[in-house]
N, C-alpha and C positions, 0 to 999 in steps of 0.2 A: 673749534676743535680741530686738531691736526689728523691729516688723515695722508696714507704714504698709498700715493698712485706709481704702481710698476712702471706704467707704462712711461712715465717722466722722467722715471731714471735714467739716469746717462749711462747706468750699467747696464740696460736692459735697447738705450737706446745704437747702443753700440755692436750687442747683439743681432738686431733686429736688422741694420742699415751692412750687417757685413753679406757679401759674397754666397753666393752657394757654396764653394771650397772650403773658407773659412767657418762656416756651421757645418760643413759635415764633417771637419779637422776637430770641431767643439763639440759635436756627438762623441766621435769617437773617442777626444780623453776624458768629457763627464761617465763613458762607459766605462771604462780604463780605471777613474776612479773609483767609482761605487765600487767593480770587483777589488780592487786591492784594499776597499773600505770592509767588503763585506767578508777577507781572508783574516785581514789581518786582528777581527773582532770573532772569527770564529776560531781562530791560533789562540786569542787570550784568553777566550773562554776553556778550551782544548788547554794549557799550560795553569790555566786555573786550576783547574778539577784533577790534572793528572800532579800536581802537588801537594794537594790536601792527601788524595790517597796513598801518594808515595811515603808522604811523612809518616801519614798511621801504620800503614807496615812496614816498615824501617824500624819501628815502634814493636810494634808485635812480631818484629821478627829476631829483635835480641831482646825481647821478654820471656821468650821461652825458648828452652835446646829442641824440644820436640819436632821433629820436620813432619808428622802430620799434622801437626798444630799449625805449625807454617802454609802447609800446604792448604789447610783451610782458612787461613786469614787473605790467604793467596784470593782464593776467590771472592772476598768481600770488597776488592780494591781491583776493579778490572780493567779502570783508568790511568795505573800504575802499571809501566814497563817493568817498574823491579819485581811484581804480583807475575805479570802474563812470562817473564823469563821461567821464574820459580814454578809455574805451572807445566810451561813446554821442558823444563828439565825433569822434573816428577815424571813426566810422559815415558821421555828414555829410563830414565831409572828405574821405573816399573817394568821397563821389558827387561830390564839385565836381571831384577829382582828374582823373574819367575826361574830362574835358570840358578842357584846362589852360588853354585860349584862352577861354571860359568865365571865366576867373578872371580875365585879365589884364583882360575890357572889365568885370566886374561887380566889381572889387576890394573895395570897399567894402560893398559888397551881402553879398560872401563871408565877412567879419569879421563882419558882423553876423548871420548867419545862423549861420556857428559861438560866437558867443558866447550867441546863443539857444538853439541844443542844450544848452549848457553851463549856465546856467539853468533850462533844465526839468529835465535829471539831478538837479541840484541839488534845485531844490525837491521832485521826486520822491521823491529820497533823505530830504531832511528828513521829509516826510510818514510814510515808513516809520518812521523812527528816532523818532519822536512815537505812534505807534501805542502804544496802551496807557497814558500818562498820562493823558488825559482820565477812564479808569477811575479810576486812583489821586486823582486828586481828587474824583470823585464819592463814592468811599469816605471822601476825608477830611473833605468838607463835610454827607454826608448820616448816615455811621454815629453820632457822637453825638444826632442828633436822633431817630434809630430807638428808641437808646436812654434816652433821656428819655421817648420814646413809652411805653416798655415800662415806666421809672419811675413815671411819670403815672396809667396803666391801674394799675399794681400797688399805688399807693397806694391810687388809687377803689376796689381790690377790699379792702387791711385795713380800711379806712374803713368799708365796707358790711358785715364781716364783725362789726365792734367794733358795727357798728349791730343785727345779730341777736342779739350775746351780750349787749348791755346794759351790756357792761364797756366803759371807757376806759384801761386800768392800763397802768401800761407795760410787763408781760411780755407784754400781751396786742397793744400797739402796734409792738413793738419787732420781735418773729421779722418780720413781713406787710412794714413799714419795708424791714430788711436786704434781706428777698427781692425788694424789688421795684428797691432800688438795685444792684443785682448787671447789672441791664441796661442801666444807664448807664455801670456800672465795663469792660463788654465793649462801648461804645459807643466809651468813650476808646481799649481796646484795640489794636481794629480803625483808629481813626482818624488816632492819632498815629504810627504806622508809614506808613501811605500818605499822610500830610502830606509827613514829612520825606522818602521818597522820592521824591515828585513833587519836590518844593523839588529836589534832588540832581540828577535825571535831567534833568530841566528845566535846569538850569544845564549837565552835560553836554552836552545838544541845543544852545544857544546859544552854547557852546565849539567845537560841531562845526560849528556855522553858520558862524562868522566863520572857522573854518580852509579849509571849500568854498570861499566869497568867496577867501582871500586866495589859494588855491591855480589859481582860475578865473581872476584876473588874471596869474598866473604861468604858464598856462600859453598863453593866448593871446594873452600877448608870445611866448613861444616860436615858437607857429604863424606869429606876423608878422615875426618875423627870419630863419623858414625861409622863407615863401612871398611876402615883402613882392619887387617888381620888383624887379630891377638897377637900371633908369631910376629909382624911385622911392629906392631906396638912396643912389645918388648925387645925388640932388636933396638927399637929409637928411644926409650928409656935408659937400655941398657950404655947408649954410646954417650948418650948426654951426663951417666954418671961414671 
């Protein structure tokens, strides 16, 4: 019966036989990875869930003209920025609401102050949904150079080593070699996952950007065909005919 001893691995025996430097160069990007492992799975789960919600009220929110209908679909989807925008604008609009004479001399003042609520949600939102790439590519631009670090030091140590024994051979070049490129190989590891994750998420965010946008002009045409005047209605009737 076959049975796999660690210890006789030449992957393990490589680890074992390298440096102090070179293990604490291989702590550092097995740490490196697990965090950009454990971002970039909690960004999918996060872009999971904030898509299912977004789509259902996207959904319910041209199924009905009603904005307190919206306003309460708002709340069943908290994982949806286009829900928590729709919420923080209700916020403002509620204050202009209690004042309604307020509205009719400031009208314009009014649209522009709910469209600036609607703007800051927004970018708010973006800022969270962004949280944690900057990691992922700090891991992607800096883990290979760590490990090159860790190649570099491990060379200068078979070099110094070939320098004590007097030999140049290549049994004696060859194990100090491998050992020391084993941290460039955990360099690319680490780095080429949390490249292509950023590339990914980053394009998600950017998808999510432009659906905030188009969803912020949809819906503050709505607020204007609910609260735009009568007098001002019939002014814009009247020009279009």
């Amino acid at each position: 019966m076959l049975s796999f001893n660690p210890q006789g691995s030449l992957f393990y025996q490589m680890v074992a036989h390298a440096g102090p430097m070179a293990k604490f160069v291989l702590l550092v990007l097995v740490f490196m990875s697990v965090v950009s492992w454990a971002v970039m799975i909690n960004k999918w789960l996060i872009f999971h869930k904030l898509k299912r919600h977004s789509d259902a009220f996207r959904e319910a929110f041209w199924r009905t003209g009603d904005l307190k209908i919206v306003l309460a679909e708002a709340r069943n989807y908290v994982a949806s920025p286009l829900a928590l925008i729709t919420q923080e604008t209700f916020v403002e609009l509620k204050k202009w609401l209690k004042d309604k004479a307020r509205i009719e001399g400031n009208q314009e003042f009014f649209f522009e102050s709910i469209a600036e609520t609607m703007h800051k949600a927004a970018y708010m939102e973006y800022l969270r949904l962004r949280k944690g790439l900057g990691l992922l590519a700090t891991v992607g631009n800096t883990a290979p150079f760590i490990g090159l670090f860790g190649t570099v030091w491990g060379i200068m140590r078979a070099f110094h080593d070939i320098g004590l024994k007097g030999s140049a051979s290549l049994a004696d070049v060859a194990p100090g070699i491998s050992e020391a490129l084993i941290t460039t190989a955990f360099g690319l590891a680490a780095a080429i996952p949390a490249v292509m994750g950023y590339n990914y998420f980053n394009q998600c965010l950017s998808e999510q950007r432009t659906e905030m946008e188009n969803f912020m002009t949809d819906l503050i045409n709505r607020i204007k065909r609910r609260y735009l005047l009568k007098k001002e209605q019939k002014e814009v009737v009247d020009e279009m005919v």
